[in-house]
N, C-alpha and C positions, 0 to 999 in steps of 0.2 A: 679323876683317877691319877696318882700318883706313878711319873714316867719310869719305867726304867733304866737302872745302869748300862751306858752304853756298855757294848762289846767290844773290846781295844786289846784280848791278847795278843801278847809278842811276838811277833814272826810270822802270823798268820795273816793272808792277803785279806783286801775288804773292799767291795764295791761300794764307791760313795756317790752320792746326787745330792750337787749342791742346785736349787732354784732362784731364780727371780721373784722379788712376791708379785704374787696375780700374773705369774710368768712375764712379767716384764722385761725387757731387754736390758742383757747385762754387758752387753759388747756390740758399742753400735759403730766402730770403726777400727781398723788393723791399728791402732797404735792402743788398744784398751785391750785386745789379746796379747800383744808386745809386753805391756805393764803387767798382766794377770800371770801368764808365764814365769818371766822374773821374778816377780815376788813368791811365786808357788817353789819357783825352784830354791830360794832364798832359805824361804822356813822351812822347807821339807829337808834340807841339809840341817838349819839349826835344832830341829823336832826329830832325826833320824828317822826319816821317812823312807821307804823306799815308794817312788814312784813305778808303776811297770807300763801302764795305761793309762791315756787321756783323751779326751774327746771333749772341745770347748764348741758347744752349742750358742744360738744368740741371746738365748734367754737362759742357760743352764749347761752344767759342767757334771761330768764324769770323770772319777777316779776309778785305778784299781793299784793298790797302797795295801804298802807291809808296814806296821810300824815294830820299830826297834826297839823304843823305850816305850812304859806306862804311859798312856793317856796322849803318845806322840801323834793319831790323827788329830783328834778332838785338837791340843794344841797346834798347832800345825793349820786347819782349817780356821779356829776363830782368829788367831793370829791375822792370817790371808786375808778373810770377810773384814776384820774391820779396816784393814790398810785399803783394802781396796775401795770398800765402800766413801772413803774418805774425800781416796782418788776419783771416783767418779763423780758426786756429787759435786767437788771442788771443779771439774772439768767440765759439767753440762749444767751448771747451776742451777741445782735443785738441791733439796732438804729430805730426810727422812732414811728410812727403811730400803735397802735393795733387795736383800734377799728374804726368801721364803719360810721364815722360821730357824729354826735348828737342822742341818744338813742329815739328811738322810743314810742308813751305811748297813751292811750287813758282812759281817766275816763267813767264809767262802772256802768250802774243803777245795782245795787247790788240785789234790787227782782227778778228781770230777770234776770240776767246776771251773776251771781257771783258762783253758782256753777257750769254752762257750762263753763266759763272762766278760774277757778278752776279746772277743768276737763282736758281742751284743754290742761294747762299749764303741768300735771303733767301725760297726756298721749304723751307727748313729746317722750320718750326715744322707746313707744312701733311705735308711727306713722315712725320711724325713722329704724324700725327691731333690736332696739340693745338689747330690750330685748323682755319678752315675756309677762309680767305685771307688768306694775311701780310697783309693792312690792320687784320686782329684780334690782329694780335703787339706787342706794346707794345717789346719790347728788339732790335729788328731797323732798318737803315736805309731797309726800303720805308717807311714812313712821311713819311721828306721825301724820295725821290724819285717817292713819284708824288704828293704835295701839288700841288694848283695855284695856289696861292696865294703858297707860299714862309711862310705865316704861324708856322712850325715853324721854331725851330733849333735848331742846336748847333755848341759849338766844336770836336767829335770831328770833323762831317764835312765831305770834303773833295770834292765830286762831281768826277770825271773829266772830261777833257775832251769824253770822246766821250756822256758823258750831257747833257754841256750844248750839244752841236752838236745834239741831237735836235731842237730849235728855240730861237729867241730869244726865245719866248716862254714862261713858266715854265706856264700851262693846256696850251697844247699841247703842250708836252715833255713834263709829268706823262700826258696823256691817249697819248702815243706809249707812252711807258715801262710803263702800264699794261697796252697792250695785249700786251706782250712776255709777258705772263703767262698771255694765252687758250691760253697751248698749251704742251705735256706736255716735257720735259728730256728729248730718249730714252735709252735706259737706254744705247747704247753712248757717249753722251757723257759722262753722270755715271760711267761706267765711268774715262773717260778723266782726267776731273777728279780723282777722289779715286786712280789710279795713281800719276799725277804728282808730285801733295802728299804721299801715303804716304812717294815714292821718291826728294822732290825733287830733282825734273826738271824738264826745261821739256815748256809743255804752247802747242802750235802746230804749223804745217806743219813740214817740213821747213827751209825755207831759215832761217824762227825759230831752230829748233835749232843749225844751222850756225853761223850768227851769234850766238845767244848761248856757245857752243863756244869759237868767236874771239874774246870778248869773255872770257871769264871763264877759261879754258885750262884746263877740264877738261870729263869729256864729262855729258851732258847726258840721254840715255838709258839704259837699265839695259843690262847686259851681256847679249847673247848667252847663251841656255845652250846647253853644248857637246853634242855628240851624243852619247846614249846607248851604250853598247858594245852589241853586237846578241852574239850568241850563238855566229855564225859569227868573231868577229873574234878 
């Protein structure tokens, strides 16, 4: 079956999952997140990416990315994969394959969708038991959006509009954003989130759907499966 054209309209956010093949470890010591980092932040300024979200798992990596121009995840991502793949292989001397195929992504009605997604991404490290609240995750972007101070930065991220409307003021927007986190992802959401991404699709209401449809001229939903034959038939 012939794959489809990714989803890469302009300006629209997108949850990406890049893997390990056979979930292999893709960061097996603090100086292979240092290198990953860098070079993400590298190309996603050269690709006009906006980064908003991340979360670097051992075996696999979460985005949540605007791109600016045509095709600038997709660029942007194979760019990264093969520099790094290089880097790694050249460092732990080995040959082959790191990651898991072609990276995963689905574009994301950002009203609905954008701080549950935001969420899901950067509750990574706690769904996983490694810690005990992403504030104790060092390779994740909760760290400067719930700072209150702003005394944290970097040139990877790139906060969303809708995190910066939380207020004008950078203690009270951190103290809002925080609280987005007293409470549980339900399971049929993150159901919803990692379908979409698996299948990329678009993940919103309907009229989202429709609209991005219209916008990119293929469909947006997985197909239909057709009816069983019954026994009488």
């Amino acid at each position: 079956m012939a794959r489809l054209p990714r989803l890469c309209p302009i300006g629209i956010p997108q949850h990406i999952i890049q893997r390990g093949n056979n979930r292999q470890v893709c960061f097996a010591r603090e100086d292979d997140f240092i290198t990953y980092t860098h070079w993400l932040t590298e190309y996603a300024e050269q690709f006009q990416v906006k980064v908003h979200a991340w979360v670097f798992m051992t075996n696999h990596v979460h985005l949540l990315a605007t791109p600016m121009i045509q095709n600038g995840i997709s660029l942007m991502m194979q760019a990264l994969g093969r520099r790094y793949v290089r880097y790694f292989n050249y460092t732990y001397q080995r040959t082959g394959t790191l990651w898991e195929g072609r990276f995963k992504s689905c574009v994301i009605c950002a009203e609905e969708y954008f701080f549950i997604c935001q969420s899901y991404i950067e509750l990574n490290p706690v769904r996983a038991n490694m810690v005990a609240h992403p504030i104790d995750y060092k390779w994740s972007s909760y760290q400067f959006h719930a700072q209150e101070s702003l005394e944290l930065q970097s040139g990877l991220w790139q906060p969303h509009e809708l995190y910066l409307k939380l207020s004008r003021q950078q203690r009270t927007r951190a103290k809002r954003y925080q609280a987005l986190f007293k409470y549980h992802i339900p399971e049929e959401e993150l159901g919803r989130i990692r379908n979409a991404t698996q299948s990329d699709m678009a993940l919103g209401d309907d009229r989202f759907k429709e609209e991005i449809k219209a916008l990119t001229g293929r469909r947006v939903t997985p197909k239909k499966r057709g009816r069983k034959p019954s026994q009488m038939d």
